[in-house]
N, C-alpha and C positions, 0 to 999 in steps of 0.2 A: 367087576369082581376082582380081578388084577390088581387093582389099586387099594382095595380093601385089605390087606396088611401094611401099606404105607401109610394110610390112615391111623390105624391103629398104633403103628410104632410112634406115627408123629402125635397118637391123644398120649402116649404113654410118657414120652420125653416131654410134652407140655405138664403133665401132671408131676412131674420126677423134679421138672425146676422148678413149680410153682411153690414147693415147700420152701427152697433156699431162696426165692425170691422175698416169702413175705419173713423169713429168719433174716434177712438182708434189713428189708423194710422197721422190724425189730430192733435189731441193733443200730441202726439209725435212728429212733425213736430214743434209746436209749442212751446215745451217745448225746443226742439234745436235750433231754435231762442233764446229760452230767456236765451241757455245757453252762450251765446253770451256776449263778456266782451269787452268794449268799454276805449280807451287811449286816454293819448294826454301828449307829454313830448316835456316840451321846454328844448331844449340844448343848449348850446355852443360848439363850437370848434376853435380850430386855424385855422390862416390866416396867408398870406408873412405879413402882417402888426400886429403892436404888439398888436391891437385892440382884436381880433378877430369876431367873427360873431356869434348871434343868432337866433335859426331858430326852430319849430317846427315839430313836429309828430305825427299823428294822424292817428289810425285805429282800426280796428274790429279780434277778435280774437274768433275762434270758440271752441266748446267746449273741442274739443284738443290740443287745444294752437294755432294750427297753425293759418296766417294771413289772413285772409279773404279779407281785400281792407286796403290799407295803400293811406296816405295823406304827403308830406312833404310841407314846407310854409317857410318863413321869406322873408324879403324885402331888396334886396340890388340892389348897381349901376348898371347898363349896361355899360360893356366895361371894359379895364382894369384899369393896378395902374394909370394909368394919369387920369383915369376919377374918380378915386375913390378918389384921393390928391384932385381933383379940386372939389368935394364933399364936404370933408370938410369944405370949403367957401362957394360956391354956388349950390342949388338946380342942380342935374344932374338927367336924364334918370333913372328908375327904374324899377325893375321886380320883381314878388311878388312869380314867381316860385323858387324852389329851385333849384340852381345851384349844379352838379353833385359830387362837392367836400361834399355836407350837406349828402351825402349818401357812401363817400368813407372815410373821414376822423374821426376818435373815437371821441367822444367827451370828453370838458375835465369837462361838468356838466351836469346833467341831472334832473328835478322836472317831477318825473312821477302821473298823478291824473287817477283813475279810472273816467270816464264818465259813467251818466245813458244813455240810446237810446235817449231819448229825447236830452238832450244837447249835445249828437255826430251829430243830426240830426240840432241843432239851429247849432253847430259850424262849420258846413260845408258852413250851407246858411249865415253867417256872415263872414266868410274869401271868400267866393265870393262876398262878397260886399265891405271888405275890398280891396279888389284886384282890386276892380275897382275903391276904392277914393283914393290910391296912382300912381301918374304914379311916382311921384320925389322920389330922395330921396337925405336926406344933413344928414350930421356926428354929427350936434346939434341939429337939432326941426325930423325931422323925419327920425330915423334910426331903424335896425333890432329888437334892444330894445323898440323903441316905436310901431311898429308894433308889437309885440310879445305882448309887454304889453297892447296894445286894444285888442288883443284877449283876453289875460289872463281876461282883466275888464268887456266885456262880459260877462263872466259865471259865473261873480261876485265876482273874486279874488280883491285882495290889491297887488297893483303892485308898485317896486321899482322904483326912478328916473331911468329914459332911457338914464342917459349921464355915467353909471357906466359899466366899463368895461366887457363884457357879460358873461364870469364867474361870477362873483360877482352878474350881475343882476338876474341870475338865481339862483344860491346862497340865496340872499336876497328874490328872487321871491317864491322860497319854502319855508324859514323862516318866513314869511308874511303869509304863509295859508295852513303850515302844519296840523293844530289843523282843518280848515273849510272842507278841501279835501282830502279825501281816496288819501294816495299813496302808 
């Protein structure tokens, strides 16, 4: 019986730290969150056509680098070279996912911007809305470069004419807003 208020004192003082331990436990959850670094790089690559294609990247990196959730984007034809020639003249079929080559082939430019959370989270809900006001796509008023480039104008870059070959425009497109955007 003697012993039975040191008990209690020691259930009391276990109970008394166990809040600030798991508010500890919290804000370490938390702070790994924040250690969290958010991208977004518009590239270029080659294509069978001497064009080539640009296309975006976007994801979440944890505080070990590794990827957390990855996004790829740009807007090209549905179907192959014949619908892609016939493009170039007339509005064709479009799709705004990235076709399997935008993840197998190097690219031959790259403008990488760190994102804060906030504008990873606008640029997600703006390239679904993008996605949904292209179904077409033509080789002069709306091609990969001009879908790249509403994104890019979103998040309030200076984006280069969309008829410049997609190295160049991503070239020009990091010249344009080196000095505004962490890369």
């Amino acid at each position: 019986m003697r012993f039975a208020p040191l008990s209690v004192a020691f259930a009391v003082l276990v109970f008394a730290l166990a809040p600030g331990k798991a508010a500890a436990q919290d804000s370490s959850s938390a702070a790994s969150a924040s250690a969290q670094r958010y991208f977004l790089d518009f590239r270029a690559r080659p294509t069978p056509f001497p064009t080539g294609h640009t296309y975006f990247v976007y994801w979440i990196q944890d505080s070990t680098g590794s990827v957390v959730e990855i996004h790829f984007g740009g807007l090209h034809p549905v179907g192959g070279p014949s619908v892609w020639s016939l493009g170039v003249l007339l509005p064709v079929p479009a799709t705004e996912h990235s076709p399997r080559e935008d993840k197998l082939h190097r690219p031959h430019a790259v403008y990488r911007v760190e994102l804060s959370e906030g504008q990873f989270a606008f640029l997600k809900r703006r390239v679904a809305t993008l996605r949904r006001k292209h179904p077409l796509w033509h080789g002069l008023t709306i091609n990969c470069n001009a879908f790249a480039g509403e994104v890019a104008q979103s998040l309030g870059m200076r984006v280069p004419h969309h008829l410049l070959m997609p190295n160049l425009f991503v070239a020009t497109l990091r010249a344009l807003n080196q000095r505004r955007f962490r890369s």
